[in-house]
DOBAFI-735242 format. One line per field, with one value per residue (C-alpha): residue number from 1; residue in one letter; x, y, z. Coordinates in Angstrom, 3 decimals, padded with zeros to 6 digits. Each point is the difference from the previous one (the first is absolute). Example, Ala and Ser with C-alpha at 12.3 -4.5 7.8 and 13.67 -1.06 7.14 Angstrom:
BEGIN
seq: [1/2] .
type: [A/S] .
X: [012.300/001.370] .
Y: [-004.500/003.440] .
Z: [007.800/-000.660] .
***
This chain:
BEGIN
seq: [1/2/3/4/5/6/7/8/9/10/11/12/13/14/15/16/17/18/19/20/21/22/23/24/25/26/27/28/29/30/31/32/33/34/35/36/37/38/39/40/41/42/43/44/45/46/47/48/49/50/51/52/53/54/55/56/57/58/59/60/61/62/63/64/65/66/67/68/69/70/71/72/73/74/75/76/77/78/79/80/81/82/83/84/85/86/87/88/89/90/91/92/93/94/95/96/97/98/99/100/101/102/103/104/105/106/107/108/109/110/111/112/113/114/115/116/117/118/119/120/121/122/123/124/125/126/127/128/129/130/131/132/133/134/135/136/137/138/139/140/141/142/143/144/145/146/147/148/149/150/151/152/153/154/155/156/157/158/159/160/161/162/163/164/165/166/167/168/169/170/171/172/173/174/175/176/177/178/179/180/181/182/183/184/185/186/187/188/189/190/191/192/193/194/195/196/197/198/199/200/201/202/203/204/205/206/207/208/209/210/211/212/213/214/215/216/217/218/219/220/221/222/223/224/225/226/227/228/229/230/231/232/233/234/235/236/237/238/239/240/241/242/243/244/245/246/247/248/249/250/251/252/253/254/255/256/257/258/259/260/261/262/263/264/265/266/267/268/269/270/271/272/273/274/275/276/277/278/279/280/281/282/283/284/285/286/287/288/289/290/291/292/293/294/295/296/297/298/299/300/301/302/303/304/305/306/307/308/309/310/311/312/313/314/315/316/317/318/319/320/321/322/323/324/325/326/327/328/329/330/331/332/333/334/335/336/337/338/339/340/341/342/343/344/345/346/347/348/349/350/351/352/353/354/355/356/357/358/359/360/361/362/363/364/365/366/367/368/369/370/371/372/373/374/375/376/377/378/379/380/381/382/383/384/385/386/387/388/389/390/391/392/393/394/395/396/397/398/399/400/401/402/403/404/405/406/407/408/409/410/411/412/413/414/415/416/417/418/419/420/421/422/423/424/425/426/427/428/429/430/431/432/433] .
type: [X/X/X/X/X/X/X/X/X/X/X/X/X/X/X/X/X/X/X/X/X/X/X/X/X/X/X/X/X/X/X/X/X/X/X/X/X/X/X/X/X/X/X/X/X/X/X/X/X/X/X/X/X/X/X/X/X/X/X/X/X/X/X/X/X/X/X/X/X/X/X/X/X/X/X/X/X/X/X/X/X/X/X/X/X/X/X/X/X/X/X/X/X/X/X/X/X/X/X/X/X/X/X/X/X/X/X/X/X/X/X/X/X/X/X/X/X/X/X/X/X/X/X/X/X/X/X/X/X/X/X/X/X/X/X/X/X/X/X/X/X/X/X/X/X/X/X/X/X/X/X/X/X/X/X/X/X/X/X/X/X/X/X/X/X/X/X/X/X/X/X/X/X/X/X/X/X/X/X/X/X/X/X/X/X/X/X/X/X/X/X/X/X/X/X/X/X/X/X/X/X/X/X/X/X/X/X/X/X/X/X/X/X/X/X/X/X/X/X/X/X/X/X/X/X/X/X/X/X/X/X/X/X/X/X/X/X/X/X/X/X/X/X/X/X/X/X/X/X/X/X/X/X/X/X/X/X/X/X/X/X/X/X/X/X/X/X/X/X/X/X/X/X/X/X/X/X/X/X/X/X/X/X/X/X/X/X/X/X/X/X/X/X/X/X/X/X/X/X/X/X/X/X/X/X/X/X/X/X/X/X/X/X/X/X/X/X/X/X/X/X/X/X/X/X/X/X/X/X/X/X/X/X/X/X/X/X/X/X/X/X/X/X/X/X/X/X/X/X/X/X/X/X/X/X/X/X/X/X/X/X/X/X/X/X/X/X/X/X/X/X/X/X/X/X/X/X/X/X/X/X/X/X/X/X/X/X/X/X/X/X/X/X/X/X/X/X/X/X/X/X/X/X/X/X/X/X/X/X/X/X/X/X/X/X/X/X/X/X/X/X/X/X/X/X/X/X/X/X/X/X/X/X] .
X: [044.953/-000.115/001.765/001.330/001.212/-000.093/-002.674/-001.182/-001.221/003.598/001.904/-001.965/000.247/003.281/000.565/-001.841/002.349/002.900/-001.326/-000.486/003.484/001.156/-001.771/001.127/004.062/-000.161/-002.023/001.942/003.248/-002.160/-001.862/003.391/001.407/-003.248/-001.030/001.399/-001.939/-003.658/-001.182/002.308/-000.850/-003.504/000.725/002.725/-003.106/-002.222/002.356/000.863/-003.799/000.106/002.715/-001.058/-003.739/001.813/001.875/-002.708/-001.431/002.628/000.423/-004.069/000.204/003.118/-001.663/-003.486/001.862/001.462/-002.921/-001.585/002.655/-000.209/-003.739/000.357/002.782/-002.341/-003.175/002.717/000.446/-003.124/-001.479/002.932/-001.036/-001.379/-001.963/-003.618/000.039/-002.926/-000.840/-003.582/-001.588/-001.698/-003.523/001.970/000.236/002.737/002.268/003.169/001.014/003.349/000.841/000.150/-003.482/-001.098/001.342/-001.046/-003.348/-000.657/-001.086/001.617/000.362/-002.124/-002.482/000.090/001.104/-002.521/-002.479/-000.574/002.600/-003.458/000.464/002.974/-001.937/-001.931/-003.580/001.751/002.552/-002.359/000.683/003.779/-000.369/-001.501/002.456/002.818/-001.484/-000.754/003.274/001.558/-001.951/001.381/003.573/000.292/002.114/-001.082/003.123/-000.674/-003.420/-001.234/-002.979/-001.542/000.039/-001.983/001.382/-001.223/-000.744/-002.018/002.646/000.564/003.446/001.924/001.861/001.925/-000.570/002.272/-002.525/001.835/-001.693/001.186/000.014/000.001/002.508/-002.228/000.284/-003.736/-000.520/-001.463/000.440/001.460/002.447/-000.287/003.026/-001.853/001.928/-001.495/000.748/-001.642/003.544/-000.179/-003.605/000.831/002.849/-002.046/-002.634/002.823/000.842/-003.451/-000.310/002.836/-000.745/-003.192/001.270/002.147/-002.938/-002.460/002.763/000.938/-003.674/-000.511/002.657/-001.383/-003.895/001.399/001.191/-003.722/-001.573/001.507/-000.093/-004.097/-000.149/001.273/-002.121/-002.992/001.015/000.218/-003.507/-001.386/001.795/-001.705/-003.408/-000.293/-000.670/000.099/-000.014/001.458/003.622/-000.681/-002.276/002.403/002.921/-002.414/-000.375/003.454/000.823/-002.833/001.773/003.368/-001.825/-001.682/003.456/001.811/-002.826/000.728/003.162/-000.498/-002.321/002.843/002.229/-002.532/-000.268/003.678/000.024/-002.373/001.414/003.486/-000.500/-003.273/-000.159/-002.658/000.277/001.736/-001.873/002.894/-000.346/002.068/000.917/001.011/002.568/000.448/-004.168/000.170/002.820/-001.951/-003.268/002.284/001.799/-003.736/-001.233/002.824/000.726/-002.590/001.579/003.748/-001.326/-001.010/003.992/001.331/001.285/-000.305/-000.368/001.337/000.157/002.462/-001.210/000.423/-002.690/-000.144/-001.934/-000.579/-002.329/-000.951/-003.355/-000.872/-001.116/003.045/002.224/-001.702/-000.197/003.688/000.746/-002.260/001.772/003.391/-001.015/-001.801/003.055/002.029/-002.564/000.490/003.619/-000.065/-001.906/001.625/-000.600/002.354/-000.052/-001.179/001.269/-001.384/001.535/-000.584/001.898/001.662/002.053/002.621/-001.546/-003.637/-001.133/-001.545/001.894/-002.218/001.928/-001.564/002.689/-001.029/002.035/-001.126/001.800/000.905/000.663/002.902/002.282/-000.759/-003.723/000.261/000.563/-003.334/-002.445/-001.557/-000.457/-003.510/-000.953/003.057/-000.491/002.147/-003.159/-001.622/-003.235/000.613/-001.330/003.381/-001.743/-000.516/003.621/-000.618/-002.890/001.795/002.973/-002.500/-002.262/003.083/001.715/-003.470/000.119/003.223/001.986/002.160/000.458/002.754/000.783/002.865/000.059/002.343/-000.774/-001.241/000.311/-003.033/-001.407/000.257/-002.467/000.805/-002.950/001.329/-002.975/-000.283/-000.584/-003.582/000.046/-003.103/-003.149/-001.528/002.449/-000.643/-001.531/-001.209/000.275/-003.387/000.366/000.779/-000.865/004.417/-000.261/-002.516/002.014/-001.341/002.405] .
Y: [-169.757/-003.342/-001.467/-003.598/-001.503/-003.380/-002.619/-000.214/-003.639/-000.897/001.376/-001.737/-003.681/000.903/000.420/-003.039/-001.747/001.960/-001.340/-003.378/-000.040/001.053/-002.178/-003.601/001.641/000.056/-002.568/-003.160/000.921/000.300/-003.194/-002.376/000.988/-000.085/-003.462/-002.125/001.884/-000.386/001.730/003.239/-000.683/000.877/003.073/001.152/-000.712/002.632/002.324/000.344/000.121/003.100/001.632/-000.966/001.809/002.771/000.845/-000.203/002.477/002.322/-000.061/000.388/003.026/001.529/-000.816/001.518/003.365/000.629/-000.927/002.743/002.485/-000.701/000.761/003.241/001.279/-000.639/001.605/003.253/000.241/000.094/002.166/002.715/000.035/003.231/-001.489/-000.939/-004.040/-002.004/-003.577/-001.484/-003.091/-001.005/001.639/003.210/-000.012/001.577/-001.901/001.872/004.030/001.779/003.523/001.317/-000.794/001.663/002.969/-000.447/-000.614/001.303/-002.893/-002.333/-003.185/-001.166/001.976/-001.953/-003.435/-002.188/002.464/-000.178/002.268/001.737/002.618/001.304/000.135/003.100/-000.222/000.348/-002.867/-002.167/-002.327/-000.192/-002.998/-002.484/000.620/-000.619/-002.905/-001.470/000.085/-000.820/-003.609/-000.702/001.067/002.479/002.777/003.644/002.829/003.274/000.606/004.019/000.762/002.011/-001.213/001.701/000.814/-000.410/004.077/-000.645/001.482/-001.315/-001.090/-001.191/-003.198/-002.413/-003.685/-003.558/-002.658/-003.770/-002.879/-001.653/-003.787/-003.113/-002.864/-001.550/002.693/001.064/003.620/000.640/004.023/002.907/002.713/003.407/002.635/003.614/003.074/003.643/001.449/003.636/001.979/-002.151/001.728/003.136/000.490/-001.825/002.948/002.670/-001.519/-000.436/004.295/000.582/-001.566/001.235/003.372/-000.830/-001.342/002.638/003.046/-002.431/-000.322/003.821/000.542/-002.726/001.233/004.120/-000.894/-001.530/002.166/003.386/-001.570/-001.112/003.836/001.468/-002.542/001.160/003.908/-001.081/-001.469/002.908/002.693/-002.473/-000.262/003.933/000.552/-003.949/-000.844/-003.141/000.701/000.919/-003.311/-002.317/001.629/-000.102/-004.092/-000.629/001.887/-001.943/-003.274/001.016/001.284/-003.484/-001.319/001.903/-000.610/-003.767/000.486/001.573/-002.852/-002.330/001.682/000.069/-003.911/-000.398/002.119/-002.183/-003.398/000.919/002.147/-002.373/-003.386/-002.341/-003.179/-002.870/-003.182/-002.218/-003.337/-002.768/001.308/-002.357/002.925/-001.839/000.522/003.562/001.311/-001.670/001.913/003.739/-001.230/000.007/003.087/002.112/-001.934/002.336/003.422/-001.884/-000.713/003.359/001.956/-003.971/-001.097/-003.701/-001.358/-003.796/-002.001/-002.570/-001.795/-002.890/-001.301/002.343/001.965/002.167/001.121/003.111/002.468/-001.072/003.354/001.706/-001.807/000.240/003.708/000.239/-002.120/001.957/003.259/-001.416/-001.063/003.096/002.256/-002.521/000.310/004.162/-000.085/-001.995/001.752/-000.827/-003.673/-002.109/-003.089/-001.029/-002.994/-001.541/-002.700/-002.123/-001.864/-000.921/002.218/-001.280/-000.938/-000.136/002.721/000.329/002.667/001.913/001.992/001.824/001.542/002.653/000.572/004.012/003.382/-000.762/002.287/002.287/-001.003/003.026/-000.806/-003.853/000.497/001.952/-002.198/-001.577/003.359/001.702/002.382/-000.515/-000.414/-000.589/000.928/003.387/-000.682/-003.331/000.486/-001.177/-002.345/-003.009/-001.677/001.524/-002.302/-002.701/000.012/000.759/-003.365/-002.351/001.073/-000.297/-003.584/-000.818/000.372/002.509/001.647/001.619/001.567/-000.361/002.584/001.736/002.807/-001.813/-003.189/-000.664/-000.590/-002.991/000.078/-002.981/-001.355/-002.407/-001.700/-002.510/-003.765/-001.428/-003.454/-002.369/001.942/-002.516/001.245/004.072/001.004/003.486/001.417/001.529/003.820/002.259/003.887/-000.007/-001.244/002.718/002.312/000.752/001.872] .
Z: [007.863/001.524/002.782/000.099/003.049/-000.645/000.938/003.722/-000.247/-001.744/003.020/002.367/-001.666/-000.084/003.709/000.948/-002.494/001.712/003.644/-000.718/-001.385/002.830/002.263/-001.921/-000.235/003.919/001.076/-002.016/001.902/002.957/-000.002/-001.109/003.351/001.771/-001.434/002.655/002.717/-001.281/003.191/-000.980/-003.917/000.783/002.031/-002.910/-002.646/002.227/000.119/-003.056/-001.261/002.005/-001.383/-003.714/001.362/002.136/-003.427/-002.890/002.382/000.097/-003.725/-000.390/002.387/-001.742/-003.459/001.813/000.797/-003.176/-001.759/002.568/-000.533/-003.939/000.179/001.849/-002.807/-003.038/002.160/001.041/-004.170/-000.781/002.873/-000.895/-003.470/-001.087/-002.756/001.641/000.291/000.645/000.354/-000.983/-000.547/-003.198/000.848/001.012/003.766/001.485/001.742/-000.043/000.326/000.205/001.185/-003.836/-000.319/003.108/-001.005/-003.382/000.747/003.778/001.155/003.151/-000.933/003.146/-001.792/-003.198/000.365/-000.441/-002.440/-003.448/-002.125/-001.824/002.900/-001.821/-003.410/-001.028/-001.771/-003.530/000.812/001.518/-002.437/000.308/002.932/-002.411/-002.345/001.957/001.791/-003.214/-001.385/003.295/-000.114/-003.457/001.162/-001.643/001.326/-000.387/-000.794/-000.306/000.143/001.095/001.606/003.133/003.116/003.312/002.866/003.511/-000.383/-002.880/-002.517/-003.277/-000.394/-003.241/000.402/-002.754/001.255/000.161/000.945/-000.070/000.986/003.079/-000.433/002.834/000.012/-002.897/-002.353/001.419/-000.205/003.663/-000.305/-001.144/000.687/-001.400/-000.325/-000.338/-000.943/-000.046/-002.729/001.205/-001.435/-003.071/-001.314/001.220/-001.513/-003.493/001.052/-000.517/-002.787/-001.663/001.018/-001.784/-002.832/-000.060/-000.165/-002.881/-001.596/000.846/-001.443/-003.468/-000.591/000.363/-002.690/-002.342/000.312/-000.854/-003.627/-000.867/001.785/-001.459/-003.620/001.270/000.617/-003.577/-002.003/002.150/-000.792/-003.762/000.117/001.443/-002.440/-003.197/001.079/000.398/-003.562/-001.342/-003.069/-001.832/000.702/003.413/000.744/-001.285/002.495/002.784/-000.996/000.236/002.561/001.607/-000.839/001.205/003.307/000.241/-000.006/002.742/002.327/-000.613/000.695/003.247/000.569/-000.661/002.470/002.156/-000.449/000.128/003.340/001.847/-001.526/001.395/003.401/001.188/-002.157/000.711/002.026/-001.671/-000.865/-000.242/-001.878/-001.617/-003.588/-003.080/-001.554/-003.377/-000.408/001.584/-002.470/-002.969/000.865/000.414/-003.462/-001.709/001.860/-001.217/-003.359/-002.185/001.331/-000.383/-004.065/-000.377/-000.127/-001.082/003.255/000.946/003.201/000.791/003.088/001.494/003.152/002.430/001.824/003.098/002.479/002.743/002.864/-000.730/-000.654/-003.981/-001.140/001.345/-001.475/-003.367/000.351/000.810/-002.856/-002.535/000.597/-000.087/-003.604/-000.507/000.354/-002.033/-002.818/000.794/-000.292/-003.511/-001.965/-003.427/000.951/002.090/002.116/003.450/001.894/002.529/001.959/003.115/001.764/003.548/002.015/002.200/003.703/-000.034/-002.342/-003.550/-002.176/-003.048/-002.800/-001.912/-002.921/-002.810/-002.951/000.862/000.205/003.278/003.040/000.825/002.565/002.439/-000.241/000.514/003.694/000.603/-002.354/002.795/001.943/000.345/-002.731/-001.712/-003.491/-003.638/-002.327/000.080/000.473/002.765/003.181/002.072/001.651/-001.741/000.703/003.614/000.330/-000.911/002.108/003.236/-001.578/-000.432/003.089/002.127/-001.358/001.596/-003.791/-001.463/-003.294/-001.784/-003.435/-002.486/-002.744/-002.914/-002.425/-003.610/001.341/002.102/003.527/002.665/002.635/002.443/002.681/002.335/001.991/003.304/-001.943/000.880/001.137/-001.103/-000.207/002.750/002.148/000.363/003.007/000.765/003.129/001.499/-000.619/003.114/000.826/000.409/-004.283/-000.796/001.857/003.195/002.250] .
***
């Protein structure tokens, strides 16, 4: 929020203008009935320099005092805040501290002003100063930005950060201010979540390894009865039971995959993406397997991209097609299409001409080991929705019995490629508490 009071140096011309007005409105009536007494004239002339000095004075001290009293109102906001508020110049001294930050951070601001702001950044945030300095210089404001802070204790504390750059009467930037808010509830109640859905995880995953695992156990028992007294008959059983066993191991493995893709996925690499070049490489990948039940595959894009991790979105993209090739397997057609969203996003569609999904299983497709073929894994849409949604987009579905599947991606527009900047990456990113 920003205050606007008008402009000091304005008020002030103003008053002088407002003086001097004053002065010529009662000295002309003065001096006409002064001017045949040039001894009095000269006394009337002194007199009423003093008054036009007595009252530019009086205006200047009025103007002074409300100035003054103006200055202590904005200083009273900003010291009640709760959010910790700082001032700092461009190298990052302190130079400003209000009560939110000393009990944010433990520290007086007698004890701070004037010190460099790395005493509130830990080891593994070390290089969050340069960062912010550097984008300060530019002009560049900084919103929501999480990291750790430390405290005056030596606690680690998680924070989201406003930095603007403060700016002189020549559009200089001379500083910067920083709004910090601690967002300690925030991850705990993410932690809770994260437990929960851990839990979820770790009891689906128990109930998806059991059916491999028991049919694992009766091809092994099978084995073992045929090689007792083998002979031809009995070799060839053991073989494909062998093959079959080979099979539900892999997909345990896949699960297993699946699991640690969704509950711990690795740390994005985002990067400026050309989508029309991105959708043309998934089209070829898939293509072959698409040819093999008779199903096409055909594109329709604009020139458009995004800022996101390359081999994620790829991945997301391949399974998408993969379960559209799944659910047409007496050929079909899938559409994709790109194209802008309303506001600043990119919108993907990806239709199938497939069996489609029933309406009481649409709602749960994106759910974790929730599945519509017998042998899926239920996690594969699950991984999608976390992917999009960790990107800042969205996805939906649109579905009918025999008529075919809709899955819609709607992701944040990237700007010139020149233009992305990554942030350096903090312990509160990786998920430090």
């Amino acid at each position: 929020m920003q205050l606007r009071h008008g402009n000091p140096a304005a008020r002030v011309a103003a008053l002088y203008v407002a003086a001097a007005g004053l002065y010529v409105l009662v000295s002309y009536p003065l001096l006409a009935l002064l001017v045949s007494a040039p001894d009095v004239l000269v006394l009337g002339r002194a007199a009423l320099g003093v008054v036009f000095v007595a009252a530019t004075a009086a205006l200047l001290y009025l103007e002074r005092k409300r100035s003054d009293r103006r200055s202590r109102y904005l200083t009273s906001i900003v010291d009640s805040a709760q959010a910790a508020i700082l001032g700092a110049t461009t190298d990052g001294t302190i130079t400003s501290w209000n009560r939110g930050a000393e009990e944010l951070y433990g520290y007086t601001a007698a004890e701070v002003c004037g010190r460099s702001a790395t005493i509130l950044h830990p080891p593994e945030c070390a290089r969050d100063l340069s960062y912010i300095l550097d984008r300060v210089r530019t002009g560049a404001p900084i919103r929501g930005y999480e990291t750790l802070r430390l405290r005056k204790d030596g606690s680690r504390i998680p924070i989201t950060l406003i930095v603007s750059p403060i700016r002189d009467a020549g559009g200089n930037v001379v500083g910067l201010s920083s709004i910090a808010h601690d967002i300690s509830e925030r991850k705990r109640a993410e932690k809770a979540l994260q437990m929960a859905e851990v839990g979820q995880l770790a009891s689906g995953l128990v109930h998806e390894i059991r059916n491999p695992l028991n049919a694992m156990r009766m091809q092994i028992a099978v084995i073992q009865d045929s090689l007792e007294t083998p002979g031809d008959d009995d070799l060839r059983l053991a073989r494909s039971q062998l093959e079959r066993l080979e099979g539900e191991v892999l997909r345990v493995q896949k699960l297993a995959n699946n699991f640690l893709a969704y509950g711990r996925p690795a740390r994005d690499k985002p990067e400026h993406i050309d989508l029309p070049a991105l959708l043309a490489s998934v089209a070829d990948f898939v293509r072959p397997e698409f040819a093999r039940v008779g199903a096409t595959i055909s594109l329709e894009t604009a020139p458009l991209a995004v800022v996101m991790d390359r081999d994620k979105l790829r991945q997301i993209l391949v399974n998408i097609a993969e379960n559209a090739r799944q659910a047409m397997p007496a050929g079909g057609a899938l559409t994709v299409t790109c194209d802008r969203a309303p506001g600043e996003e990119v919108r993907l569609r990806l239709r199938d001409s497939g069996c489609g999904i029933d309406a009481d299983r649409l709602p749960h497709i994106f759910d974790a080991f929730v599945s519509t073929k017998d042998e899926g894994t239920g996690l594969g849409l699950a991984i999608v929705k976390k992917t999009v949604e960790t990107a800042g987009g969205s996805v939906t579905a649109e579905s009918r019995p025999g008529e075919g599947t809709t899955i819609e991606i709607l992701l944040p527009a990237a700007g010139p490629a020149s233009s992305t900047e990554t942030a350096p990456a903090t312990a509160a990113e990786e998920g430090s508490p």
